[in-house]
C-alpha positions in Angstrom: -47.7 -4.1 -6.6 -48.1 -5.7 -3.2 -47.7 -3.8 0.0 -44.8 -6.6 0.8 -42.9 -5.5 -2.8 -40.7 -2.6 -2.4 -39.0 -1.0 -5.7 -35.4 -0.7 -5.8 -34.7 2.6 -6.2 -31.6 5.1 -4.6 -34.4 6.1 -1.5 -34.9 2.4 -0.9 -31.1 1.3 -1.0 -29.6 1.7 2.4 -27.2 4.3 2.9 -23.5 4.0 1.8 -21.2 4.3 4.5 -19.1 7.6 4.3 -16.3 7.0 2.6 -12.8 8.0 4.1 -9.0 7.2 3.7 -9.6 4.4 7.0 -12.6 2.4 5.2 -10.6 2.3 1.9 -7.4 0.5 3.6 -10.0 -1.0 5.9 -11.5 -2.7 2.3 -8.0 -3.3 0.5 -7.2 -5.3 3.9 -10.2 -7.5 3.8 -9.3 -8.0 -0.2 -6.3 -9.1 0.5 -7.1 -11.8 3.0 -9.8 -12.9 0.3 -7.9 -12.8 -3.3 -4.6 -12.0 -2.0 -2.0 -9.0 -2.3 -1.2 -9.2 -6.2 -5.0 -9.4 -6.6 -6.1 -6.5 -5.0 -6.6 -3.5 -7.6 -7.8 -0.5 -7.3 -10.8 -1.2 -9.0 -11.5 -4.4 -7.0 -11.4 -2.2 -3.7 -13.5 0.7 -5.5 -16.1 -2.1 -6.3 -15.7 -3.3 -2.7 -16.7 0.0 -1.2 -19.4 0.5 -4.0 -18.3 3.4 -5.7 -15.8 4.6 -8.8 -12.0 3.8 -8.8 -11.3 7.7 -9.3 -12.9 8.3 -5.6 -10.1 6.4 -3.6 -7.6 8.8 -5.2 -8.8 11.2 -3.2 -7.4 9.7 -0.1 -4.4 7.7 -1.4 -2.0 8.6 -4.0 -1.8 5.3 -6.0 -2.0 1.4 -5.1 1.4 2.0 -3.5 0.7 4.1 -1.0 -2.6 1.7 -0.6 -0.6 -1.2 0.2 1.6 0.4 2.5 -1.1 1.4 4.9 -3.4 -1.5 4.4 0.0 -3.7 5.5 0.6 -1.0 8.5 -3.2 -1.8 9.6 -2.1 -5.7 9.5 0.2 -4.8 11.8 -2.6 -2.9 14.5 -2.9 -7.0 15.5 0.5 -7.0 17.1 0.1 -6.8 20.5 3.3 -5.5 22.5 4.5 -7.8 25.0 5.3 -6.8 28.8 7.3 -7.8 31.3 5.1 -10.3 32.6 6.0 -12.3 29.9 9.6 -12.7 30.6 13.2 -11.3 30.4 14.0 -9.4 27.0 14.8 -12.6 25.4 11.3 -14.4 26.0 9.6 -11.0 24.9 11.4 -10.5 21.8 10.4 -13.7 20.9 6.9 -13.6 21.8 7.2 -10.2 19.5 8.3 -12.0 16.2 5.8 -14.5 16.9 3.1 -12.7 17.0 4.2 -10.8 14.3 4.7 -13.5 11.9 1.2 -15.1 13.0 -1.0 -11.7 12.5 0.6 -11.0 9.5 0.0 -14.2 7.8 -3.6 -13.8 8.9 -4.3 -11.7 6.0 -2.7 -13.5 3.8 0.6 -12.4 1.8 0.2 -8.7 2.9 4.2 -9.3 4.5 5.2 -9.1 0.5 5.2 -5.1 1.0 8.0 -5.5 3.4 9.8 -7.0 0.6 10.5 -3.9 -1.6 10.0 -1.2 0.8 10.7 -0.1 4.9 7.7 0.1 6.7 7.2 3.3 8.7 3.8 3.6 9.4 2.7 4.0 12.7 2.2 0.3 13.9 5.6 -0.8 12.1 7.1 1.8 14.3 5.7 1.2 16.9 7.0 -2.7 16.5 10.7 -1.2 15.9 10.8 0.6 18.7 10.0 -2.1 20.8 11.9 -4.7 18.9 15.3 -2.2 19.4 14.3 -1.7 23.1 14.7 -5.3 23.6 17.7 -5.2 21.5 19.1 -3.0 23.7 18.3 -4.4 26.8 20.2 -7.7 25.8 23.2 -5.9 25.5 23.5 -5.3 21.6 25.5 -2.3 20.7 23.6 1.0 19.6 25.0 1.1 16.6 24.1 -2.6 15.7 20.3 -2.7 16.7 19.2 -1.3 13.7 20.4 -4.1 11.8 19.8 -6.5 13.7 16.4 -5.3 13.9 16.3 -5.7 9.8 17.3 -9.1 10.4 14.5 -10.0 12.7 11.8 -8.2 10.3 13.8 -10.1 7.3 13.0 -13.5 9.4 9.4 -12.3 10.3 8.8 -11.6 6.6 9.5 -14.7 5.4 8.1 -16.7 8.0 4.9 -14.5 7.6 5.0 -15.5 3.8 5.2 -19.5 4.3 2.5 -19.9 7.1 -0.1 -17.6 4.9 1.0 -19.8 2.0 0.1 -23.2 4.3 -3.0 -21.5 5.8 -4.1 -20.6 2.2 -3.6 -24.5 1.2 -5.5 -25.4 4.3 -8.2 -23.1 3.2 -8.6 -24.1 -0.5 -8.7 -28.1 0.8 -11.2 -26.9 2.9 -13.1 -25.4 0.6 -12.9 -28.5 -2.2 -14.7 -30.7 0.6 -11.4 -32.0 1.6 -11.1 -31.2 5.2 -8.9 -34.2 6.5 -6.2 -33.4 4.0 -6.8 -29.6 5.4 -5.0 -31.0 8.9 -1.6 -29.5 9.7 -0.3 -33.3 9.8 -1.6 -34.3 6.9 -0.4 -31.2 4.7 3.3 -32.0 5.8 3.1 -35.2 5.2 1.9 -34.6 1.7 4.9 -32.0 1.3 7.5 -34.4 2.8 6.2 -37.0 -0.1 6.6 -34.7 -2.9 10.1 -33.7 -1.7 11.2 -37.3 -1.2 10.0 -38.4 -4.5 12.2 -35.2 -6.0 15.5 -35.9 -3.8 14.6 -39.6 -4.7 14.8 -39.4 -8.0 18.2 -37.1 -8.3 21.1 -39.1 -10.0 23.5 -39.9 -7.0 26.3 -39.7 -8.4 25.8 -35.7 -9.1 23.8 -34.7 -5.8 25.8 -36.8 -3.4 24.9 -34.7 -0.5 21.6 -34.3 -1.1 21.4 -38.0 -1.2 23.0 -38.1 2.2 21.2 -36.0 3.8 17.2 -36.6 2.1 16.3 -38.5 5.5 16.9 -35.5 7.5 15.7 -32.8 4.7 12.3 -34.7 4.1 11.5 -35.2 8.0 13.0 -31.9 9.3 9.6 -30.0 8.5 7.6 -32.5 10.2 7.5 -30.1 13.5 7.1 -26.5 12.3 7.1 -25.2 15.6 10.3 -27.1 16.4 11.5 -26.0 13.0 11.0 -22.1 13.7 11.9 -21.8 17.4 15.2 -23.3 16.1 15.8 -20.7 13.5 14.6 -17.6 15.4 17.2 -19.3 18.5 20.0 -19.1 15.7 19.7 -15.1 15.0 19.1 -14.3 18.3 22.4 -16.4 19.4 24.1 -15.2 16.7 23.5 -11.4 17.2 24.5 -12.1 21.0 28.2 -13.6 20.0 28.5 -10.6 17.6 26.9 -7.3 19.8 29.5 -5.3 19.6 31.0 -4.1 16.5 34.6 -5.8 15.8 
């Protein structure tokens, strides 16, 4: 054996990093943002980490309890915003946005909102200052909790379609095809398959959606314009009902 050969053997093989309950969400985190939520297993994160799937039961209780801290560290990315950025109005917007854009950054990690509330320490910390703002725009006490569950509805969601378009974007990528990866060119491919679907309904039974296919095949040409729209109808329409009736 050559001086430059050297056997591969447990003294050779760098040292494993410690393992602890903040690498294994760390790992399941990074999963997600590479095979996605319903992907990630317990195995799969085990084999990320280089060790056994019975190991990470020592620091979480099952895949549930997993998930719900891996989608609490998503949430570390939310940076609070401040005053300098505007009355409570332009702040809680800033807040949803950035919560819907970190989110979607690791892909569909937002699907744990779905089935369960979030109370790790990041989520509360968003709730907090999402009811702050709340508050401070005049909504009554005992409606800021929902319509703080409204907002976290909208941010789900939103979360959910822009990690499904980024994930697109990336697979095009990926297949060599970066000029079809383009924000513009994506919709427009949408817009065509939805046209060709309203296009071909029988008139006579989906009148309206006849009427209306110019507007419902062009509408998502602007996302942007698209969601500052939508988040501008909750917010206007928890401020006409702030106090309870």
């Amino acid at each position: 054996m050559s001086d430059s050969t050297v056997r591969d053997t447990p003294r050779t093989r760098p040292a494993k990093a410690p393992l602890s309950r903040k690498a294994v969400v760390a790992a399941a985190l990074d999963l997600v943002g590479e095979v996605g939520y319903s992907a990630v297993t317990m195995r799969r994160v085990a084999q990320a980490l280089d060790t056994g799937p019975a190991s990470l039961y020592v620091y979480v209780a099952d895949r549930d309890e997993l998930m719900t801290e891996v989608y609490d560290l998503a949430l570390a990315g939310v940076d609070l915003p401040g005053p300098a950025d505007g009355d409570w109005r332009a702040q809680l917007e800033l807040l949803v946005s950035r919560a819907i854009t970190t989110l979607a950054s690791h892909d569909d990690i937002a699907l744990v909102a779905i089935s369960r509330v979030p109370t790790g320490p990041h989520a509360l910390r968003i709730l907090e200052a999402t009811m702050a703002l709340l508050r401070a725009g005049g909504i009554d006490d005992n409606l800021c909790p929902w319509a703080a569950d409204l907002l976290d509805q909208y941010v789900t969601s939103s979360a959910l379609e822009l990690a499904a378009r980024l994930r697109d974007q990336r697979t095009l990528a990926a297949t060599g095809s970066a000029a079809e990866a383009t924000e513009e060119a994506m919709s427009e491919a949408a817009r065509f398959e939805l046209d060709s679907v309203y296009g071909d309904l029988p008139a006579d039974t989906h009148p309206t959606i006849h009427a209306l296919r110019p507007a419902m095949t062009t509408a998502g040409r602007n996302s942007h314009v698209s969601t500052t729209w939508k988040l501008n109808v909750i917010i206007d329409g928890l401020l006409s009902h702030r106090q309870l009736p």
